[in-house]
C-alpha positions as CSV (number, residue, x, y, z in Angstrom):
1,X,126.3,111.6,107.9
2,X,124.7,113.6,105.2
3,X,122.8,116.8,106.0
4,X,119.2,116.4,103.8
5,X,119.0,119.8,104.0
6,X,122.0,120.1,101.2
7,X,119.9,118.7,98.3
8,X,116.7,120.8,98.3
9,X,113.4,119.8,100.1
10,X,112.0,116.9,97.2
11,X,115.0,115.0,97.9
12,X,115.5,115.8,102.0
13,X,112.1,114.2,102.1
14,X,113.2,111.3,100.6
15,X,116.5,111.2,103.4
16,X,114.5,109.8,106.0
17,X,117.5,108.1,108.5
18,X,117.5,104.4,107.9
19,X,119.6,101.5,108.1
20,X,118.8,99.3,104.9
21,X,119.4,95.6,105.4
22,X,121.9,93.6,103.9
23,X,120.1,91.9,101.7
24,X,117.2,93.3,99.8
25,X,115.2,94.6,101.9
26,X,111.5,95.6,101.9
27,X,110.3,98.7,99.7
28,X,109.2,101.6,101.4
29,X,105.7,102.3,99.8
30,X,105.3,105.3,101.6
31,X,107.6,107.3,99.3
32,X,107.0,105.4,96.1
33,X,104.9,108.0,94.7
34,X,107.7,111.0,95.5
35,X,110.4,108.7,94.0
36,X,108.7,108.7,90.9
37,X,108.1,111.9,90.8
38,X,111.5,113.2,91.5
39,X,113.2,114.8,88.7
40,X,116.9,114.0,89.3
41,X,119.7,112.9,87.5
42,X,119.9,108.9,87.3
43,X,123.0,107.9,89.4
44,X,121.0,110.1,91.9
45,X,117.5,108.6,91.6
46,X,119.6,105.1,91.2
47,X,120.6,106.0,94.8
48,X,117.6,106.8,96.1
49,X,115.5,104.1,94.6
50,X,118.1,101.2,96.2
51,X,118.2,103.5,99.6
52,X,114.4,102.8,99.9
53,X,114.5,99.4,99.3
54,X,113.2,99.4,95.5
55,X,116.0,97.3,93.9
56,X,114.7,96.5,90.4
57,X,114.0,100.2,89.8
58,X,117.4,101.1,91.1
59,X,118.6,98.3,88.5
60,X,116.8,99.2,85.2
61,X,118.4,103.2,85.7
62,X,122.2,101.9,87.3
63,X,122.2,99.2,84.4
64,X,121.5,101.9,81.5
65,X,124.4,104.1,82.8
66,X,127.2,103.9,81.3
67,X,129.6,105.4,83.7
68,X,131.6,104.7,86.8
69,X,128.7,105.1,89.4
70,X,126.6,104.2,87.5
71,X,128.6,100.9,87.6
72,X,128.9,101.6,91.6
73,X,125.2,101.7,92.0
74,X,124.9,98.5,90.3
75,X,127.6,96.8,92.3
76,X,126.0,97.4,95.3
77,X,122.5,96.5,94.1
78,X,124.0,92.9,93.2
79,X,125.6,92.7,96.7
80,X,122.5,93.2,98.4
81,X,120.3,90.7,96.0
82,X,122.4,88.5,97.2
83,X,124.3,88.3,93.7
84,X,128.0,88.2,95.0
85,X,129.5,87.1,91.5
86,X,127.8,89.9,89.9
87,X,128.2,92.3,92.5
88,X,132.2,91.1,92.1
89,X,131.8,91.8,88.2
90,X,130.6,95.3,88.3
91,X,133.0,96.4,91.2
92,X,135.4,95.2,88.7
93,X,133.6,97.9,86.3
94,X,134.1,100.8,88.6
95,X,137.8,101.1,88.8
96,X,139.7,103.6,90.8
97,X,136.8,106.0,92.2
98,X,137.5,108.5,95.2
99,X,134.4,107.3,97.2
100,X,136.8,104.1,97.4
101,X,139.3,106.0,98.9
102,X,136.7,107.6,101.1
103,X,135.8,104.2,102.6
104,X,139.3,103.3,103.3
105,X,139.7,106.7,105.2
106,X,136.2,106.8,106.8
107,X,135.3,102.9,107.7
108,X,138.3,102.5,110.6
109,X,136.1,104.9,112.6
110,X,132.9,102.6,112.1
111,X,135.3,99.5,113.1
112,X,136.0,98.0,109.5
113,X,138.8,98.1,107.8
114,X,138.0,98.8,104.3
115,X,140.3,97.6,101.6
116,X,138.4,96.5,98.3
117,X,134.4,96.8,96.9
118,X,135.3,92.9,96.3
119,X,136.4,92.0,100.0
120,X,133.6,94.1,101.2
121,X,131.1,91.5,99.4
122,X,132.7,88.6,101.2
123,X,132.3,90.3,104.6
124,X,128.1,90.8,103.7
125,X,128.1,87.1,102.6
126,X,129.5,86.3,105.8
127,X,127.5,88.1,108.4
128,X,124.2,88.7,106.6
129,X,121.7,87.8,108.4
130,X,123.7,86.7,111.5
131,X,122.0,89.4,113.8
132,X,126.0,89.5,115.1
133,X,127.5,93.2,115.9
134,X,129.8,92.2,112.8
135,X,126.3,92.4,110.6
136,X,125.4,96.0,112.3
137,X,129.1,96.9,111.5
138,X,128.4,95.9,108.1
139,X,125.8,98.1,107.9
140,X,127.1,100.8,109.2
141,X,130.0,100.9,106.4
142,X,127.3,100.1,103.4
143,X,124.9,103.3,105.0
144,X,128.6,105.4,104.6
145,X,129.1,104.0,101.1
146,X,125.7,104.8,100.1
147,X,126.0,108.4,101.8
148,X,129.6,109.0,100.2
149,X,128.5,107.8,96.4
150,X,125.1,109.8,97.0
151,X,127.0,113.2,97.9
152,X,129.5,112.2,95.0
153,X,126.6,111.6,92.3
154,X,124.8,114.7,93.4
155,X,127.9,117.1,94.0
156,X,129.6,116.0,90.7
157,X,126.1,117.7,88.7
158,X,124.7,120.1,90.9
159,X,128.5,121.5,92.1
C-alpha cells in the first residue's frame, strides 16, 4: 500500500483509497479540477488520471510517451477499455520492467499468481464483471500494479 504522505500534499490529496473497476470505470469529478492543475511529470499524472477513472486523458499523455511506462500506462488503460488486443500490443512494448517482477513477488500474497502483463488480461476478460471473489482478486492485483508503477514513475524523477 502506498503511503500518500511520500509524494507531497497536491498529490496525497489526489490518493484517496479506491478500488477502480475493471473496466472503465466512472470519472471522479470531484478531483478533476486538482488533476489538472497538478504539475507532475506525465507517467505520473498518466497514473493519476487512469486511477481516477479519467481514461482518455490518461491516454492522450501515456500515448505521447515514449518510454517503458509510459507504454505500461497505456497497456493498462487498453485492459480496462476493454481493448484486450491492444492492451496485449503495448504490454508487448514494455519489455522486461522491475514492477513485473514486483507483481510476480507481491500478487501470491493477494491470491494470484502473476506470470505475464498478457495472461493478466485474459484473467480481467474472464472475471470482469462477474461480481465473483476471482473479480475482487483481480482487483486487488491491478490496485498493486497501479501502486507499484506509481511509486516506480515517481521515485525514478523525484529519487
Amino acid at each position: 500500500m502506498l503511503d500518500p504522505s511520500a509524494y507531497g500534499p497536491a498529490v496525497a490529496a489526489l490518493l484517496v483509497p479506491r478500488v477502480p473497476d475493471l473496466g472503465p470505470g466512472t470519472p471522479n469529478v470531484a478531483v478533476r479540477d486538482l488533476l489538472a492543475r497538478l504539475d507532475i511529470t506525465p507517467a505520473c499524472a498518466a497514473g493519476l488520471w487512469l486511477y481516477h477513472d479519467y481514461l482518455d486523458e490518461s491516454h492522450a499523455i501515456s500515448q505521447d510517451l515514449p518510454t517503458a511506462e509510459g507504454s505500461f500506462w497505456h497497456a493498462i488503460l487498453h485492459r480496462r477499455e476493454p481493448d484486450a488486443a491492444n492492451s496485449k500490443y503495448w504490454w508487448r512494448q514494455v519489455g522486461a520492467h522491475p514492477v513485473l517482477d514486483q507483481l510476480r513477488e507481491q500478487c501470491p500474497a493477494l491470491g494470484y499468481t502473476y506470470t505475464t502483463p498478457a495472461a493478466f488480461v485474459d484473467c480481467c476478460e474472464r472475471v470482469r464483471g462477474s461480481g465473483t471473489a476471482d473479480e475482487e482478486v483481480a482487483k486487488r492485483v491491478q490496485l498493486l500494479e497501479w501502486q507499484l508503477l506509481f511509486d516506480h514513475c515517481y521515485r525514478k524523477t523525484f529519487g
